[in-house]
Structures are given as structure tokens and as C-alpha cells.
N, C-alpha and C positions, 0 to 999 in steps of 0.2 A: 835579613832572613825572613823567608816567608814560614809563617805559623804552621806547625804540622795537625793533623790531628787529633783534637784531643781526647773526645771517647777514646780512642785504640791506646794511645801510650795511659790515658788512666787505667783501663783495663790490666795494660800487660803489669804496669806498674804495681798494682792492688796484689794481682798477684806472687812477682818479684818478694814484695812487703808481706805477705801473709806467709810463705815459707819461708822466712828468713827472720820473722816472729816466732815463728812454730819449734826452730832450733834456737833460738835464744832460751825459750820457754824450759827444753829440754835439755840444754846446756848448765841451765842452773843446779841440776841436782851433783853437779863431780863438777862445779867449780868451789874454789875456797870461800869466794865471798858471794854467794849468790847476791845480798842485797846492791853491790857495785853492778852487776848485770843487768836484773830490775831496772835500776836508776839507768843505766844505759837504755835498755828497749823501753821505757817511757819517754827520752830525749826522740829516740827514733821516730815513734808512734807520733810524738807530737810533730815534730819536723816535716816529716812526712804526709800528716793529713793535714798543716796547714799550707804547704805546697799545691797538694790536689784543690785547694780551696781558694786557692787566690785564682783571682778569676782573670785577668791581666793576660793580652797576648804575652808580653815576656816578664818571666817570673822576675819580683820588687828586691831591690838589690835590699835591704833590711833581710829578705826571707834566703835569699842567694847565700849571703854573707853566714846566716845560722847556719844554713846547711851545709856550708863550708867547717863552720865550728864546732855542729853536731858531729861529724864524719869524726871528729880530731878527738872528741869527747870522747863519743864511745870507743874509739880505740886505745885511747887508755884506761880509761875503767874496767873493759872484760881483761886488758894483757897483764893490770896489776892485779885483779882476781884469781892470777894463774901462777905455776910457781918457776913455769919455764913455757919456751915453744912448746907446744904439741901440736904437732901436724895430723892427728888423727879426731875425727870427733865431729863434735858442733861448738866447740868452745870459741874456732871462728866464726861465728854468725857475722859477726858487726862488721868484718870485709865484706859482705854481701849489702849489709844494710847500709854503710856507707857508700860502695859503690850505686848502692838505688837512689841511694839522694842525692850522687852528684852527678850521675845520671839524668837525673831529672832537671836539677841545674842547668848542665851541658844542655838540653833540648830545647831546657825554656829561655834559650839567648842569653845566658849568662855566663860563659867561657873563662872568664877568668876569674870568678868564684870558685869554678870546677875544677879549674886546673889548680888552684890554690890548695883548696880541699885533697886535692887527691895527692899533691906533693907533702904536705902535712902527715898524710895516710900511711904514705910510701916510706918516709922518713922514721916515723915511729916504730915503722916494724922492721927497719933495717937496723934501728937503735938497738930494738928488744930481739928481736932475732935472728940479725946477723943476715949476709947476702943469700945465704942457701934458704931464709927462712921466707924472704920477698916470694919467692917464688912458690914455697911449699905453705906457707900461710893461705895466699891469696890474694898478696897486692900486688902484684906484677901484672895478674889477667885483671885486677879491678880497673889499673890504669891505663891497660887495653880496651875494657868497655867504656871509660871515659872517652878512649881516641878513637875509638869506633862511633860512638856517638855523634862525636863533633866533625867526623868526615862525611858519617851517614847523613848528619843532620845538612849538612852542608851543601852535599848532593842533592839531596831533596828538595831542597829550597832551591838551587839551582833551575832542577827539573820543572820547579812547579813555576818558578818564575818565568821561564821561555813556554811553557803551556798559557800562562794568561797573556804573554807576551803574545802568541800565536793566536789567542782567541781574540783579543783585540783586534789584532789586524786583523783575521775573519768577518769581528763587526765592523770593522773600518770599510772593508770592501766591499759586505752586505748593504751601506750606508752608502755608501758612492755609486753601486749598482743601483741602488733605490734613487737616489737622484736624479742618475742619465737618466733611466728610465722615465721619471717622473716630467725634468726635462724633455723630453725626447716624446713623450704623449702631448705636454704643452703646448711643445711647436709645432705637433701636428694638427690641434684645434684649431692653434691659432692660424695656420696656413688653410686649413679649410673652410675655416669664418671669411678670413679673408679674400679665397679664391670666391666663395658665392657670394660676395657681396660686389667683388670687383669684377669679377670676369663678364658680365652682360656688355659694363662700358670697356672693358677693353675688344671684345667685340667689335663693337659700335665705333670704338676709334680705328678698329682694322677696317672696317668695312667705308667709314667716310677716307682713308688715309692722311687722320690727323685731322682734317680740316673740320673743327665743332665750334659749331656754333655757342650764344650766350649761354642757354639754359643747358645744353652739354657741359661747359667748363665748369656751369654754378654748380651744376651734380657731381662733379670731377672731383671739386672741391668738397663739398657734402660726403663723398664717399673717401676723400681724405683723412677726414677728419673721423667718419668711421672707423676706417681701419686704425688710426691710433687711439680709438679708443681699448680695441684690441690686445695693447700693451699698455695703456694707462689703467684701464676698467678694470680689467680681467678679471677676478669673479663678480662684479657689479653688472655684470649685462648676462642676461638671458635671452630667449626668441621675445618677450611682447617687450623689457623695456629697451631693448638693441629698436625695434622698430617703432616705438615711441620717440625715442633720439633722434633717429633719423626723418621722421615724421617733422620735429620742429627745428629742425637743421633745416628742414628744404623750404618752410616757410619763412627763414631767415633769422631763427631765435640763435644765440651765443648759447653751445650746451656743454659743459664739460660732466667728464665723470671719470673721478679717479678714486683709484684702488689704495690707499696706503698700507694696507695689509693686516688690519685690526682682524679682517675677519678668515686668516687665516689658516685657521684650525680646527673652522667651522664646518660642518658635515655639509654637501654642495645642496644634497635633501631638501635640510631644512634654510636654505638661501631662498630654495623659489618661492614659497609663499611671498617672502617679504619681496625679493624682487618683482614679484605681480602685483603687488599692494603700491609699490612705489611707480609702477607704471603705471597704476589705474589713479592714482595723484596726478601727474602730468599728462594726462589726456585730455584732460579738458582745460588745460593754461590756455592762455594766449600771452606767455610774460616772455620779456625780453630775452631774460638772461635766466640760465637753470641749472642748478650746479647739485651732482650727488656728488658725495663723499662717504667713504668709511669714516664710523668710528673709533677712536681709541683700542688698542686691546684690552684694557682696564676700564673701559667703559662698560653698563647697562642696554647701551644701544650696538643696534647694528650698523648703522647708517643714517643721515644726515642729508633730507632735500631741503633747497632751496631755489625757489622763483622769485625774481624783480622783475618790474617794469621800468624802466629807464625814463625817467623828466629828460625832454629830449630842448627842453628850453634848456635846462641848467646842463647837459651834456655841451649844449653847442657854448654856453659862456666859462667853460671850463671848469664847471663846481663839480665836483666830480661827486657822486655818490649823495648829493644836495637834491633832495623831493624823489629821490626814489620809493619806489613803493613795495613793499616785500607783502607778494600774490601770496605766498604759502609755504611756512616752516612747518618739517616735519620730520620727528625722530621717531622713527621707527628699534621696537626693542630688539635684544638679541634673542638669537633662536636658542632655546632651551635642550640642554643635551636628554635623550630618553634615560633612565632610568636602568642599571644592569640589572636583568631578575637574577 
């Protein structure tokens, strides 16, 4: 069951509990033992304000279980303070006061304390007043408000359950809208980075029909490796270091630049500084091999260059990565979120 309310049933509650005090109160003067009453409405009072005070979505089976044995309590104490039924008066208070506390029971997911309580209730006054007295006492509608309770409550929890069920799914679809969408702007950069970077040579190969020459296919290939930077890069390239890249791709350097996503959730904003800063590093290489990288998403950095020169002596005898020379490490920090006023 889903939790109802609680201001509203304290409220209705407090009140249910203060007129049903107020004829106990006045009950006392034309019962025989007034002090069995007393001792009755303090069982009550206590019962009942340590309920409103457990603070617990569903009321602590120790507290259930009192107010199962309060209900039983006070109902013997005011019935022996009397010397028969009387159906007129206030002398029933404690059908009312019991039914508030198992009332309160039934709501706070405790259903078979409630139902305990209330057969205990029922039982008592069919003992002391016979079946015409069930109904003219007060326990007959007390254990209607108990099954009003627990159908009410039951409903409602229903209700309120297909409400968040539906608002889920709301955010579920707001969420999936948000995606395409997000997709869907993606691959349009992405096709437009790539129509301008590619459409000149594809041009150029309609216009030769195919037939290109060396420095056509080395550019072919340069702009290959462009456009997958496209899908490898993607927030690592901007306009200066996209043409920094390409820049030492066509003089023959090895450049990679890949995205692993550390910087994800980074405002695109504060990217450019650092992407200019990391192109205005490789402007003036002349090294082999140049490799950006994201960093970590638990990292201090944003990104991660790297230039080597390649020993082309120990390249050619197989040593692999033997007398290289590393041009220029360089970690660049992450971008700093502004501050919300």
C-alpha cells in the first residue's frame, strides 16, 4: 500500500479524538465508577498520541498491537462502570474512541491488528449487551468504519499507485523524446561536418570520373580519417583543432583523437577554451605520432595530448617504441561548473 496523507488523517483524527474525549469527560458524572472511565480516557489519550507520533510510514506492530488492546481495555472498564446497557447518553464514548484507534491502525497498514481489535470490541458488547445492543451501543457502525477504512484505504492506494505508475511512464517518454531528439540533432552535425569536409573531393571525383591521381587519393584518405574522427572525437574537435588535425594528417603525421566520454556532461561552453588551447599546442609540432584523449570522468583533467617522434632506425629493426622521443605531454584541467546565484 501506498502511504496516504498524513496532515489530513492527523487533523481529521485530533478531531474524531477531542469529541470523543469531551463525552468521556461528561460521561463521568452519571457513571458509577467514574475513576474506571478516567483510567479508561488516559489508556485512550495515551494510545492515541503515541500513534500520531510514530513517525513510520506503517504504524510499529508493538504500537498496532496496544491499540488493538486499548480498544478491548477501554471497553471493559466504562461497560463495568455501568450497571446495564444504556443506549442513551455519553456513557458510549469508548465505541467511538476505539473505533479512532483502530481506525488509525487500519490506515497505517496494520489490518490485522484492526481487524483483531475490532472483533474483540464487537464481542464484548454482544457479551454485555446482547445482539440488539451491537447495534444500538455502537459496535456494529464502529466495525463498518473499520471496513470502510480498509476498502477506502485500499482504493486509494490503488489510485495513487497507477498515478505514479502513469507519471513514470510520462517521465519515461519525456526521456526517450529527449533522446531521439538529442540523437537526432547529433546526426545532423554530424552529417553536416561531414558533408563540408567531404563534398569538395567528392566533387572533384565527379568532375575527374574517378580517375585521381596520388595526392587526390592521399587526401581521400586524410579526409577519411576525418570524417571518423566525427564518430570517434565528437566533443574533442572544434573548427581550429578539426583543422589542426587535418593540418598534420596531410603532412603525413599518425593523429588520432578519441572521445571516451569522461567529458560528457560538460557544458559544450566551457570545451572551447580548452579545445583552442589544445590546438594552439599542436601547431607548432612536427612529431610523428599525436594522440588527444579524454580524461577519466573521475579525473581533474579534461583531456590528455600526446606527440612522439618516432626512431625510424629502431622502427625499421623492430624495437618498437625504443628511442622514441615524446615532443609534448600535456593535461589540460576540467572546465569549472559557474556557480548558481
Amino acid at each position: 500500500m501506498i502511504p496516504l496523507p498524513r496532515p489530513l488523517i492527523a487533523l481529521l483524527a485530533i478531531a474524531v479524538a477531542t469529541c470523543t474525549s469531551i463525552n468521556a469527560v461528561l460521561s463521568m458524572s452519571s457513571s458509577e465508577h467514574p475513576e474506571r472511565v478516567g483510567i479508561a480516557l488516559g489508556l485512550f489519550v495515551v494510545a492515541f498520541v503515541a500513534t500520531l507520533l510514530d513517525g513510520r510510514g506503517a504504524l510499529s506492530p508493538l504500537l498496532s498491537g496496544l491499540n488493538a488492546g486499548v480498544s478491548f481495555a477501554i471497553a471493559l472498564l466504562c461497560a463495568s462502570g455501568m450497571s446495564g446497557p444504556d443506549y442513551d447518553g455519553d456513557e458510549h464514548w469508548y465505541i467511538g474512541a476505539a473505533g479512532c484507534l483502530l481506525v488509525l491502525t487500519m490506515i497505517r497498514r496494520r489490518p490485522a491488528h484492526a481487524w483483531i481489535g475490532s472483533g474483540l470490541v464487537l464481542a464484548q458488547t454482544l457479551v454485555w449487551a446482547g445482539p440488539a445492543g451491537v447495534v444500538a451501543v455502537g459496535a456494529a457502525p464502529m466495525v463498518l468504519w473499520v471496513a470502510a477504512a480498509y476498502f477506502g484505504v485500499r482504493s486509494l492506494s490503488h489510485a495513487m499507485r497507477d498515478i505514479h505508475q502513469f507519471a513514470r511512464s510520462e517521465r519515461e517518454a519525456v526521456e526517450w523524446q529527449a533522446a531521439q531528439d538529442a540523437h537526432h540533432f547529433e546526426r545532423q552535425v554530424r552529417l553536416t561536418q561531414t558533408s563540408r569536409v567531404a563534398l569538395p573531393m567528392l566533387r572533384h571525383i565527379a568532375e575527374v570520373d574517378g580517375d585521381l591521381d596520388e595526392d587526390a587519393r592521399f587526401e581521400c584518405r586524410v579526409l577519411e580519417q576525418t570524417i571518423r574522427d566525427e564518430i570517434r572525437g565528437r566533443r574533442l574537435l572544434n573548427e581550429s583543432l578539426r583543422d589542426q588535425v587535418i593540418a598534420h594528417r596531410r603532412r603525413g603525421a599518425f593523429v588520432q583523437v578519441l572521445d571516451d566520454g569522461g567529458l560528457d556532461e560538460v557544458d559544450p561552453v566551457l570545451m572551447e577554451p580548452i579545445l583552442d588551447r589544445a590546438a594552439e599546442a599542436i601547431s607548432k609540432l612536427h612529431s610523428d605520432r599525436i594522440i588527444i584523449r579524454t580524461a577519466p570522468k573521475d579525473s581533474d583533467k579534461s583531456l590528455t595530448v600526446v606527440a612522439i617522434t618516432v626512431d625510424e632506425t629502431a622502427a625499421a629493426l623492430g624495437l618498437d617504441d625504443e628511442g622514441d622521443e615524446v615532443d609534448l605531454w600535456l593535461e589540460l584541467p576540467r572546465p569549472v561548473e559557474p556557480a548558481l546565484a
